[in-house]
Every structure is written in structure tokens, then in C-alpha cells.
N, C-alpha and C positions, 0 to 999 in steps of 0.2 A: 266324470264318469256318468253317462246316462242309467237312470234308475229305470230298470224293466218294470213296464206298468202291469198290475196286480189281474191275474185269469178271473173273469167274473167279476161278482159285486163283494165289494169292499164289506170284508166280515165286522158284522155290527152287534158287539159284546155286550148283551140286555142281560146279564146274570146281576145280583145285587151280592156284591163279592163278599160284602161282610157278613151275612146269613150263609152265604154257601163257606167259608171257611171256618165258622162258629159250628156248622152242620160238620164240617171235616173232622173236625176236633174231637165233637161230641159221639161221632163213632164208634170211638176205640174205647170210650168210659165204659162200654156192652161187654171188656173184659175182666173190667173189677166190678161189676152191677152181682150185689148179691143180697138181692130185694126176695128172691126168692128162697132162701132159705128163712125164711120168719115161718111161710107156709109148709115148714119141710111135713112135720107129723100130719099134717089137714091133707095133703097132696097124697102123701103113701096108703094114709087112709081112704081115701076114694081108689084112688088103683088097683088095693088091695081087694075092694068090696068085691064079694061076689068069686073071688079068684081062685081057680082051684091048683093044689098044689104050691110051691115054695113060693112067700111071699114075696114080693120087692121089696129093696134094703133101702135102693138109690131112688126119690123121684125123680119124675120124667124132666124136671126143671134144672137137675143138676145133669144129667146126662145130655141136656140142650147147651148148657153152662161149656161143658167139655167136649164137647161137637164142637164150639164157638177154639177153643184150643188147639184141636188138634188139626187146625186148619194150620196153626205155627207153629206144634210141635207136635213127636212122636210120640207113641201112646205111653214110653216111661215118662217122658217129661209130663205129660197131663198126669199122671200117676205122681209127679212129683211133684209140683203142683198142687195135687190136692191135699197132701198127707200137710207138706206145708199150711193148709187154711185149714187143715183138720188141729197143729201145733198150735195156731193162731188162736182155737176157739172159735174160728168163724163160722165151720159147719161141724155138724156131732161126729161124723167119722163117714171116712175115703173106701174108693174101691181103690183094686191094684189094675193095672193095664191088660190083663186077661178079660176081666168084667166089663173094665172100658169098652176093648175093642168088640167084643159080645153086644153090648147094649148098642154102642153103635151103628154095626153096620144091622140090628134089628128095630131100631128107630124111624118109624115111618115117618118120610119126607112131605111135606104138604105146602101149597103156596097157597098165601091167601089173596081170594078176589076181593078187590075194592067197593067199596060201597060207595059206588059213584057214577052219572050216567054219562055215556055217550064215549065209551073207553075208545082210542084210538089203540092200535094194535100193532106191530110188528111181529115177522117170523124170521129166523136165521138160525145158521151153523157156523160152528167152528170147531178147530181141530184142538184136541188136548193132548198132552205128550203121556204115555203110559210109561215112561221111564223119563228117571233124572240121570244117565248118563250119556256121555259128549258123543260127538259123531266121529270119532276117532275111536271110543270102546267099542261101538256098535257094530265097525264097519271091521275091525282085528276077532275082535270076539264075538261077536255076535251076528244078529242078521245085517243084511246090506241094505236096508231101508228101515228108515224109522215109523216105530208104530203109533198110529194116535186112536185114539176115542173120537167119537163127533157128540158135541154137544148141540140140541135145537132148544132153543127157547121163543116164548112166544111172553111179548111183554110191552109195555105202557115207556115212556118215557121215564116214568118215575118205578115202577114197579117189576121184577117177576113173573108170570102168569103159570105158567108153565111148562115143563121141563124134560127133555126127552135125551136119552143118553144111549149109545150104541157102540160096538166096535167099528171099527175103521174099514168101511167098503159092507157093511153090513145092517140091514136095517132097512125100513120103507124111507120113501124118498122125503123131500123136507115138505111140499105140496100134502102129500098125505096127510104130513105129522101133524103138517097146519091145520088142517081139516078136522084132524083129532082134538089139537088143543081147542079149537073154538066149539067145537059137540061139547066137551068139558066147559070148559067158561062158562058157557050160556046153561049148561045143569046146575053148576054151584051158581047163579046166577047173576053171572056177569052182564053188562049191558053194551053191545060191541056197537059200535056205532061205523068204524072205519078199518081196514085194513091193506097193512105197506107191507109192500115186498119185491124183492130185483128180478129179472127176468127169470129164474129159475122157478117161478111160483105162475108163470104164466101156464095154467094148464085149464080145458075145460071143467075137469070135474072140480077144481077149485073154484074156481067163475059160478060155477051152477052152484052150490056149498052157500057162495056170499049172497045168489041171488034168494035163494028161499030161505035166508035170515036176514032178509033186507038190508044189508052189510055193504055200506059205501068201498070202494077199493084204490090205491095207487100202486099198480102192479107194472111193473114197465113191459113190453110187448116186447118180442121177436120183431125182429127188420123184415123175415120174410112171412110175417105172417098172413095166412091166408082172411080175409073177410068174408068168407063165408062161416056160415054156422056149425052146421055139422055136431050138430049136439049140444049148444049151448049157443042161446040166440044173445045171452047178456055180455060173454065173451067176445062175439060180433060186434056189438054197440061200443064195447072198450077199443075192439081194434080199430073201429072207424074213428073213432076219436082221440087214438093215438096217431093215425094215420093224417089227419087232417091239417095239422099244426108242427112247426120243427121242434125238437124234441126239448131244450127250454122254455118254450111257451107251455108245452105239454106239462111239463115239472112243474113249473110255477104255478098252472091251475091245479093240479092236484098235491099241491106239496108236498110234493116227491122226496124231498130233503129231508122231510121230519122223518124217513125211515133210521137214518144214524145212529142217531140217540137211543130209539129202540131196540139196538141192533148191535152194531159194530160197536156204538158206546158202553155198550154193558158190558162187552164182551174185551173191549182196553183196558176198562176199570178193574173187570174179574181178573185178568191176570198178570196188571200191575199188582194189586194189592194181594193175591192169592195165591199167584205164582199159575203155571200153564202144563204143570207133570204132576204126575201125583204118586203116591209112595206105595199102593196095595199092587200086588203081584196077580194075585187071579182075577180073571175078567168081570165076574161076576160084582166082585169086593169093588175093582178100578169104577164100576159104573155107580154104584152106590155112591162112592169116595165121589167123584164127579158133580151128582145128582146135591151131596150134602155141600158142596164148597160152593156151589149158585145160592143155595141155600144159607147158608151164612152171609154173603154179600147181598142179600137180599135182604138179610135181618138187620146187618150192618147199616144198608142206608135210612131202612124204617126207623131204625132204634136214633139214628144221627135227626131226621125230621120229627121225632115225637119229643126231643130232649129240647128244640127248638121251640116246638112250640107251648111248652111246658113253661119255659122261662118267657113266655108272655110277647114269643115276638116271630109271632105267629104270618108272617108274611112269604110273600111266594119270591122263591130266590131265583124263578127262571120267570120270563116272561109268559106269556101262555101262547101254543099255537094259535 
């Protein structure tokens, strides 16, 4: 039997498998981590300072704790859950799942930027499912198409940046959004050195955007794109230079490939590990609910690289671009 020979170049596995599976591992120990109860009375004490009206019972630490939960379970089981480690002695005492889902969905979501230069960037979307039932319920009972959320993130290979959550057909486009996240980034003080993204990001007012933050780009062009300017001469120079060369040569100088990882790879891992529907019913709640589950798997991977290199083996488990 003749072996069909392999499309492109033969994929070359630079991961150091033993740090990225010691990092797998170390993940999930972010659901027994209850380092933060030592600080419970110091925490509730500063939240409280200054507060007018009913004080806080829960700090902001256990409510992050229970965020981290209810990504795998429903708010009785995080209720249940805790009363459990309230029996244990492990913390002084539980909310019920009223207060849960209260603090919740009033938990501001935040990413943090890394303190490191020359951040390479991705932007992308994907779709979320606003219901967990089958397309046989949907289609007998309910409406004849299924509804999603879009999620945009804008993120590092390694990291999160930031997070953008809408209904389905609703919303500014992902080019804008892109636009947004990095006016953000560059105020918390990110330092963007490059930015990837597929042909839907080929617009001028994104092109002019990278050029006055001097922001390198791998944006892939339209086939019929025009080479003229027309409002953004930096746009021009991309499309002459995509124009010039066949379109693997064009990738290979700008390592087009490293969009992936930024991008679609976040977006495999989120809903392998987190699932791709989500449980709240109003739009509002489904887009928070959304916003918090990138947000856990964001913590997830941080918390799996800090335990790494806490145990003293502190090495890079991917090659570097």
C-alpha cells in the first residue's frame, strides 16, 4: 500500500512534554488551593473599609474560589460544596446559592496584562451555545435554529488579553473589537509589538490603528484587493507585499502560523476543558457566564505555570516563536 505523502512540512514537536504535562496536572490543584482562607478576616477587612451599608460576609477570594466551581457545577452543588468545607473546618462558614449566584454574576471580570515586552497578539471569535439541549429539542420545541453567543478574545500564545462577549448577529464587528482591545492593552500597559489575524481583520481603519502604535502586523489580504490607498497608505504597503510573493512564502515571512495558538488554540482548550453552552437563561447573565468561563481557563493555565515554576523547574515548555 503506497503511503500518501504528508500536505506541507512535516510537524516538528519542540514542546518539553514533561513540563507541559506536570503543568496539566498542576491545573486542577486551583480546585482544592485554599491558601486564601488564612487571609479570610484581613480581606473582609479592607472591603469592608469605608463601605456604606450591609457589610461583606464572603471575601472577594472565596467568591473567586466558587467562580472556579461553578464552571463544573450548578450553584446547589457550589452551595454544597461549601457547607461541606464549612463541616471540614476548613473555612468559618458558607453562603447558600442565592448569595452565590448574587456575588457572581456582580463580580467584576478582569485580565491581566503581562509584564513583558514585545507581546505578539491575536484577535478571533467563536461561537458558544446559549443552551445545553439537542437539536431534536430545539427543532420539535423550540426555535428552528440554534442560538449562540460570540465570544472575541484578543491574546498571547500564553495568556488572555481581553474579552469581548455578545449575542449572536449582534454586536460591532471583530476588526473594531480588535481595535478596542488593543486602545485597552496599551492603557493598562501592555507593550504590543505584533499583531495576527485571518482575512476578516483586513480592514483600513485597523491597518491605520497598528500604524500609529507602531504595531508590526500578519493580517492575510483579500485576493481582490485593491493597491491603492484610499485612506490608509500602511494598508497599501501590506497589500503590495502580500501581492508580490505566493501565498506560503508570504506566511512564512510573517509567521502567519503563529495566529493558532493565539486563537483557535484557546478557543479547543476552552471548550474541551469547559464545555461550549452555558447554563443562565437571560442574555444578559449568558454573557457574564461567558466572560467568567475564559476567565477561569485563563486562571487555570496561570495557576498550572506558577506551581511549575514554584517547584524549581522553571523552564519554557514551548519553544519560543
Amino acid at each position: 500500500m503506497v503511503k500518501n505523502k504528508r500536505w506541507g512540512k512535516e510537524f516538528k514537536d519542540e514542546r518539553n512534554h514533561k513540563l507541559y504535562q506536570e503543568e496539566l496536572i498542576k491545573r486542577y490543584e486551583l480546585y482544592l488551593d485554599l491558601d486564601w482562607v488564612a487571609n479570610w478576616e484581613e480581606e473582609l477587612k479592607q472591603m469592608n473599609k469605608n463601605k456604606k451599608g450591609s457589610p461583606y460576609k464572603f471575601p472577594d477570594s472565596m467568591i473567586e474560589f466558587q467562580i472556579y466551581l461553578s464552571e463544573k457545577f450548578p450553584s446547589r452543588g457550589v452551595e454544597a460544596i461549601t457547607k461541606k468545607l464549612v463541616e471540614y473546618g476548613l473555612i468559618p462558614y458558607g453562603n447558600d446559592h442565592a448569595t452565590i449566584n448574587r456575588r457572581l454574576i456582580k463580580k467584576e471580570i478582569k485580565f491581566e496584562i503581562p509584564n513583558t515586552p514585545n507581546l505578539n497578539i491575536g484577535n478571533d471569535g467563536s461561537g458558544f451555545k446559549m443552551t445545553n439541549s439537542g437539536e431534536y429539542k430545539q427543532t420539535m420545541y423550540g426555535t428552528q435554529r440554534r442560538k449562540f453567543a460570540k465570544v472575541i478574545i484578543t491574546a498571547t500564545k500564553e495568556d488572555i488579553l481581553e474579552v469581548d462577549v455578545h449575542m449572536d448577529n449582534k454586536g460591532v464587528s471583530e476588526p473594531k473589537i480588535a481595535e478596542e482591545h488593543i486602545d485597552k492593552i496599551n492603557e493598562r500597559g501592555g507593550d504590543i509589538e505584533k499583531f495576527y489575524g485571518d482575512g476578516a481583520f483586513d480592514t483600513k481603519s485597523l491597518f491605520n490603528k497598528l500604524e500609529d502604535n507602531n504595531i508590526e502586523s500578519a493580517i492575510r489580504i483579500r485576493k481582490d484587493a485593491s493597491t491603492k490607498a484610499r485612506g490608509s497608505l500602511r494598508r497599501k504597503r501590506e497589500v503590495k507585499e502580500f501581492k508580490k510573493v505566493e501565498f506560503n512564502e508570504w506566511s512564512k515571512k510573517k509567521s502567519y502560523g503563529h495566529r493558532w495558538p493565539m486563537t483557535e488554540g484557546h478557543f479547543s482548550a476552552i471548550k474541551r476543558t469547559l464545555g461550549e453552552n452555558t447554563r443562565s437563561k437571560k442574555p444578559p447573565n449568558i454573557l457574564k457566564e461567558l466572560r467568567r468561563k475564559i476567565w477561569v481557563y485563563d486562571k487555570l493555565r496561570k495557576y498550572g505555570r506558577s506551581k511549575i515554576c514554584t517547584n524549581g523547574l522553571n523552564l519554557p515548555i514551548f519553544s519560543s516563536f
